[in-house]
Backbone as CSV, one residue per row, in Angstrom:
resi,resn,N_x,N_y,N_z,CA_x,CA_y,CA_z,C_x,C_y,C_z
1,UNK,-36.433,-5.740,-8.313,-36.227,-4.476,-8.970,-34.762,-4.349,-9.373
2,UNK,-34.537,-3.799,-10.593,-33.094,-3.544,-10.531,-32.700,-2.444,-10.388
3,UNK,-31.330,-2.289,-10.528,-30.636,-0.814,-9.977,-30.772,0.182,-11.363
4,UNK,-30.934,1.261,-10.934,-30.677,2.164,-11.947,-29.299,2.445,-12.673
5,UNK,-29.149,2.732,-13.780,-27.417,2.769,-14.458,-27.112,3.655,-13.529
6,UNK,-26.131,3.423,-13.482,-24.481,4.333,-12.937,-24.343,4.932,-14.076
7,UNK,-24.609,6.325,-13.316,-23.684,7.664,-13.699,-22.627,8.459,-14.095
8,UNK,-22.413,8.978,-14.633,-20.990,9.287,-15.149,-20.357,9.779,-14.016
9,UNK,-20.891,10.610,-13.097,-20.307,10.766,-11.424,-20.380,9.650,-10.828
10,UNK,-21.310,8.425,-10.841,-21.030,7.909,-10.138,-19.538,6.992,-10.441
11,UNK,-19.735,6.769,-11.651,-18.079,5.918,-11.978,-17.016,6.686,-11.513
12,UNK,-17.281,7.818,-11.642,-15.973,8.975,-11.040,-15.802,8.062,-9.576
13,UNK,-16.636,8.409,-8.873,-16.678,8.047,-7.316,-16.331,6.692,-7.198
14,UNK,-16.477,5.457,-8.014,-16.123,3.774,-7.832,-14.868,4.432,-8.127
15,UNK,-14.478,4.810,-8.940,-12.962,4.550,-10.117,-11.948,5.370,-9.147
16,UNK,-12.623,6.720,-8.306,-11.611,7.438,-7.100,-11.432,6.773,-6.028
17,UNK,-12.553,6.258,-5.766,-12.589,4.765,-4.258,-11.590,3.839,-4.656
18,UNK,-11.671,3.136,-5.672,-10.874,2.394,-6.015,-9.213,2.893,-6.263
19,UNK,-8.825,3.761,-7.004,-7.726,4.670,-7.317,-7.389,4.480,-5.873
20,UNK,-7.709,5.106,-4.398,-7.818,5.325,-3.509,-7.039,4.064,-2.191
21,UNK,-7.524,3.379,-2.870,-7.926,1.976,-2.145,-6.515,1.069,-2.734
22,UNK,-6.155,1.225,-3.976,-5.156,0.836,-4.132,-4.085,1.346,-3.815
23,UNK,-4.162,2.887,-4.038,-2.466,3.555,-3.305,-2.319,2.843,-2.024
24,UNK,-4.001,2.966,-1.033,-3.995,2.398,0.237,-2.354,1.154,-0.008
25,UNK,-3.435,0.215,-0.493,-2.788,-0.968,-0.707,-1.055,-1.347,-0.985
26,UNK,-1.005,-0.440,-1.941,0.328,-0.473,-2.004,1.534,0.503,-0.933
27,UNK,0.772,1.025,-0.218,1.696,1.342,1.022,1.660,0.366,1.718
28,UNK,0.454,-0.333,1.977,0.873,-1.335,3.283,1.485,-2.485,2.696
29,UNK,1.861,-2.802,1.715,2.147,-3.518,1.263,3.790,-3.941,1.288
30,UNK,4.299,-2.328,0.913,5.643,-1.945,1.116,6.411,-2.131,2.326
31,UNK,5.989,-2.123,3.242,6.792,-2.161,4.719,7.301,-3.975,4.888
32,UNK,6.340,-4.867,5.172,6.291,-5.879,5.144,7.180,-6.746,4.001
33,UNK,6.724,-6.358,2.886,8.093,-6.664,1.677,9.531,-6.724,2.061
34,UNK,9.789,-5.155,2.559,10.693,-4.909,2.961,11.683,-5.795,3.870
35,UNK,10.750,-6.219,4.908,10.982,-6.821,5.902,11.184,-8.243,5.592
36,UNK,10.305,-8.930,5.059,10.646,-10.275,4.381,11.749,-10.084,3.733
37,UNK,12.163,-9.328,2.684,13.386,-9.256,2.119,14.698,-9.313,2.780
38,UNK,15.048,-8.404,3.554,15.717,-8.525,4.712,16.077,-9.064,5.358
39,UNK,14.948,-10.022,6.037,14.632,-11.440,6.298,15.221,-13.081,6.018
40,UNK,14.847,-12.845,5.251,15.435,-13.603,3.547,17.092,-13.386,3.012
41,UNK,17.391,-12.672,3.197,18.578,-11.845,2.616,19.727,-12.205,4.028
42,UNK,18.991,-12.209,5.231,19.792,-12.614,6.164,20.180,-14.129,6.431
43,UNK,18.867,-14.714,6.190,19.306,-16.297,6.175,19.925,-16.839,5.130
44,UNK,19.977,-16.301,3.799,21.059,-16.356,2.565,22.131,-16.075,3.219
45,UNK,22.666,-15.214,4.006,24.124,-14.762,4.435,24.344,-16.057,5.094
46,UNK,23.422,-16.131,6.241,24.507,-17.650,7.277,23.409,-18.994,7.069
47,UNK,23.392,-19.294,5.774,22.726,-20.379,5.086,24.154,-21.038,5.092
48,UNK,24.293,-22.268,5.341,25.613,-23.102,4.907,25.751,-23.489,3.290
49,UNK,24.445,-23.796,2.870,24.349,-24.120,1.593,24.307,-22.817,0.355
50,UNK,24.208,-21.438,0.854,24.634,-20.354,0.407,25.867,-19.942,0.762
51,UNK,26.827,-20.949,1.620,28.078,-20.356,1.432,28.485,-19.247,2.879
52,UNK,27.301,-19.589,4.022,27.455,-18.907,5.102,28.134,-19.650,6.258
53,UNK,27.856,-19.056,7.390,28.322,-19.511,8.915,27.841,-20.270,9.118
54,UNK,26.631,-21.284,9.027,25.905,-21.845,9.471,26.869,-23.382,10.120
55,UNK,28.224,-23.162,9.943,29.128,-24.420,10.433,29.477,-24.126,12.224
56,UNK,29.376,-22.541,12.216,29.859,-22.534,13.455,29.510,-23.229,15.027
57,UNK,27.590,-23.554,14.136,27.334,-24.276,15.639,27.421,-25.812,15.210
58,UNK,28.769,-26.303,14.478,29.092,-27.651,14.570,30.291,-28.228,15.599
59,UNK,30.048,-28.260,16.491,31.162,-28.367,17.606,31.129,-30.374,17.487
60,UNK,31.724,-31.047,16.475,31.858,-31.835,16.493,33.475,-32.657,16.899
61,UNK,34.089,-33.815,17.766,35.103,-33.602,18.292,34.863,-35.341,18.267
62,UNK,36.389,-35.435,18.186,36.190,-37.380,18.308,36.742,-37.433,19.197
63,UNK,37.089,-36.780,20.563,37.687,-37.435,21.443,37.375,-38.374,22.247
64,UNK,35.925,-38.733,22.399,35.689,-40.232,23.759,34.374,-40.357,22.811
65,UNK,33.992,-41.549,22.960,33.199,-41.769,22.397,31.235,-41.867,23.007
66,UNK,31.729,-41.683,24.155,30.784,-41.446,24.937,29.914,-40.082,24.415
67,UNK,30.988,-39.130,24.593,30.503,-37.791,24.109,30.584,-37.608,22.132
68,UNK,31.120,-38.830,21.952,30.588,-38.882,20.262,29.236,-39.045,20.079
69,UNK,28.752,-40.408,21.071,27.406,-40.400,20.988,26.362,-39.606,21.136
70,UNK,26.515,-38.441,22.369,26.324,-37.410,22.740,26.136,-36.215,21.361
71,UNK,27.039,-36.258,20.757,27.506,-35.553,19.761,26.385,-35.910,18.648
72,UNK,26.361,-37.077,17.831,25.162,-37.666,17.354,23.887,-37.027,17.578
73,UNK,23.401,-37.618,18.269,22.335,-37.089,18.577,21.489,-36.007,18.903
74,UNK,22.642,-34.392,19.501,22.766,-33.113,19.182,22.771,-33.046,17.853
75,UNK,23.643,-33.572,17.055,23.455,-32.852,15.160,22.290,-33.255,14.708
76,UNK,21.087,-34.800,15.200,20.461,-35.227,14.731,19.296,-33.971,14.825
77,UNK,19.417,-33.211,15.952,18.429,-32.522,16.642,18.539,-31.083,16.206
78,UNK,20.004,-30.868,15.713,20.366,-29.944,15.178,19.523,-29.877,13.527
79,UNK,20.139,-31.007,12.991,19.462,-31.748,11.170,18.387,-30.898,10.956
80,UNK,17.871,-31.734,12.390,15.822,-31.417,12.180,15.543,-29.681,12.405
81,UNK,15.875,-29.167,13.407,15.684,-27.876,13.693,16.344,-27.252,12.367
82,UNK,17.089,-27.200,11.247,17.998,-26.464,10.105,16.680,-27.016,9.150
83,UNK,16.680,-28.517,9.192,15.184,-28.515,8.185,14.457,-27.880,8.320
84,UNK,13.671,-27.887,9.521,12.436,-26.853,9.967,12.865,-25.486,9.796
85,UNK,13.900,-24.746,9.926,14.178,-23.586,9.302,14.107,-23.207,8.243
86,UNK,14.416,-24.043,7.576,14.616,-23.959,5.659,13.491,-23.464,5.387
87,UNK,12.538,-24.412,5.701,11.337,-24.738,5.532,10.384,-23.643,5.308
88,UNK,11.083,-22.716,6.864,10.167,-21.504,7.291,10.407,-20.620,6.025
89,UNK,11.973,-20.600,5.983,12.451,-19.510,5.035,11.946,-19.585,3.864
90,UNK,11.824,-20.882,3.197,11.335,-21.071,1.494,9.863,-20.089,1.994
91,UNK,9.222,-20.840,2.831,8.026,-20.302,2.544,7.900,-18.504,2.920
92,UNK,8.994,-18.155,3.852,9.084,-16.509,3.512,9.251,-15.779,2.149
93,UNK,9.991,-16.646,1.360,10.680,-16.365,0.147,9.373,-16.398,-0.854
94,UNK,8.263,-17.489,-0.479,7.434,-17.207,-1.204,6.328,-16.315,-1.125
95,UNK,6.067,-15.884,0.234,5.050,-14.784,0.993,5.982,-13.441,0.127
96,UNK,6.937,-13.704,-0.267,8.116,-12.457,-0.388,7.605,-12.459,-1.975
97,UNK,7.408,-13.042,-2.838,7.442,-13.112,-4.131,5.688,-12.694,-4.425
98,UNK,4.719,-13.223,-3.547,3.151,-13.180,-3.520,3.323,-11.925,-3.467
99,UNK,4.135,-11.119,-2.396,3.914,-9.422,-2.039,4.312,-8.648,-3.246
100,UNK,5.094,-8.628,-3.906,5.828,-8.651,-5.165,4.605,-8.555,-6.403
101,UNK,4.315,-9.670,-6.328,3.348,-9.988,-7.631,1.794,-8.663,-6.865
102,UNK,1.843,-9.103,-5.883,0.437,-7.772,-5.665,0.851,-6.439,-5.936
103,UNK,2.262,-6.173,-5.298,2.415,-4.531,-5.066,2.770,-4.530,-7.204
104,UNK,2.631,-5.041,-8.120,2.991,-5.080,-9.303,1.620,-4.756,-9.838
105,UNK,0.337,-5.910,-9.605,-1.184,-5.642,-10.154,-1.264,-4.074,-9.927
106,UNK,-1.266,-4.102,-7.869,-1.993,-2.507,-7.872,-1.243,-1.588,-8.631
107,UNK,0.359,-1.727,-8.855,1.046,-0.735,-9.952,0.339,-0.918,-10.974
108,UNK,-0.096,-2.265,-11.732,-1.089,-2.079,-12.889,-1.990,-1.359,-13.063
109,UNK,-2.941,-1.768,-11.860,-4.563,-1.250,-11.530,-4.472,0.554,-11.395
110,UNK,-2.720,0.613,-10.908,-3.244,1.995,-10.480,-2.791,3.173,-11.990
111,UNK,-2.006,2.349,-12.839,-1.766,2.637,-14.747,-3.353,2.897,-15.252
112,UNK,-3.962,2.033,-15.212,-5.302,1.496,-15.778,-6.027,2.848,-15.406
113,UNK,-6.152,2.703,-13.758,-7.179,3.535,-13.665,-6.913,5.074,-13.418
114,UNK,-5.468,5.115,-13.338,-5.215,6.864,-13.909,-5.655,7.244,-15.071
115,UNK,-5.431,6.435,-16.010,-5.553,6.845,-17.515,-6.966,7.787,-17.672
């Protein structure tokens, strides 16, 4: 069997659910943005390759070579842990840009379906 047409009330009622559903959306949307940004904005500050602090935990020293070797192998461990950071951050930066592009549609969706 099929459905009977939708109503001119009933589109009212999809098109207010929906209207509805997107303001939803774009509040929760907002907090979290926020926060990634922030986020983001902080590891730009003490990024070394943005020009931050990120030198301070280089305590590198040539005095004995014992503790050079020592030394080595801390930055190696250091390397990897700053990679694995990056890493995290790009991909915040992109969770940061996805939130962006949504809270933009429902600004579309919510143009569209005021009209």
């Amino acid at each position: 069997m099929s459905n009977p047409p939708a109503t001119s009330q009933d589109q009212k009622v999809e098109m207010k659910a929906a209207f509805d559903w997107t303001l939803q959306m774009m509040g929760l949307l907002q907090k979290p943005r926020h926060v990634l940004l922030a986020t983001v904005e902080a590891w730009q500050a003490f990024d070394l390759e943005e020009g931050g602090d990120m030198d301070y935990f280089d305590d590198s020293d040539d005095s004995d070579e014992d503790v050079r070797t020592e030394e080595v192998a801390a930055q190696r461990k250091r390397d990897r842990s700053i990679r694995n950071i990056k890493k995290m951050f790009c991909e915040l930066r992109e969770y940061h840009a996805d939130m962006v592009a949504l809270i933009e549609k429902c600004s579309n969706y919510k143009k569209a379906v005021s009209c």
